[in-house]
N, C-alpha and C positions, 0 to 999 in steps of 0.2 A: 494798737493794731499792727500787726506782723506783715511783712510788705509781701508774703503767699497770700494772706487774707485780702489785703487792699487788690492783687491778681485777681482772686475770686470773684470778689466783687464786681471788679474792672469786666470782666469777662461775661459776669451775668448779666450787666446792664446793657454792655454791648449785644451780646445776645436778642435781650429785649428788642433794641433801636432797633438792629437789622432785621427781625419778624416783621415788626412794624414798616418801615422803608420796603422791602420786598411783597408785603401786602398792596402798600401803594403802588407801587411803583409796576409788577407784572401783573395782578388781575385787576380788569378790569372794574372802574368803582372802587375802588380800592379809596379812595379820599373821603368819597359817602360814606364806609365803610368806618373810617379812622373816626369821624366826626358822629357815627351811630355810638362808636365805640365808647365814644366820651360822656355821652349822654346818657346815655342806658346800659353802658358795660359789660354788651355783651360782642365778642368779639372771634376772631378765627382762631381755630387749634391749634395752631404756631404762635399765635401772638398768646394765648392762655397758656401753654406748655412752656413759653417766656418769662411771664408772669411768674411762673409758680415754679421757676429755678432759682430767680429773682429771691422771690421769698421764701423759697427754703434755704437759699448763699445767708440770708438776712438773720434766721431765724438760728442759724448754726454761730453763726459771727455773733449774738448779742446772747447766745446761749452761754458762751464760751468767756464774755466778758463779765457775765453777771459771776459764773461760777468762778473766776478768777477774783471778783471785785469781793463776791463773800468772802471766800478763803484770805485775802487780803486784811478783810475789817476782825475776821475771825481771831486772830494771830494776836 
């Protein structure tokens, strides 16, 4: 892992925390919320637009190792 990639990552995660923290933390409910969240998964449009930066950073990073790890065994 290329320390851009381990940035990416670093960044989506943070991303993630801070939806979630600023969920709690400005609206109101916001803890009912976090803990509906956990339970039944469904959650606010900042905390899912989170999510699914998260796991698109994931899905490009393990894309990227697989088709290197072929090309590796390939050879």
């Amino acid at each position: 892992m290329t320390a851009a990639q381990c940035e990416t990552l670093r960044k989506a995660i943070d991303n993630l925390v801070d939806a979630k923290l600023q969920d709690i933390l400005i609206r109101p409910g916001g803890l009912d919320r976090l803990l509906a969240h956990r339970r039944s998964g469904v959650c606010a449009p900042d905390i899912r637009n989170a999510q699914k930066r998260l796991e698109q950073t994931l899905t490009e990073m393990f894309s990227e190792v697989e088709v290197g790890g072929r090309s590796d065994n390939d050879d």
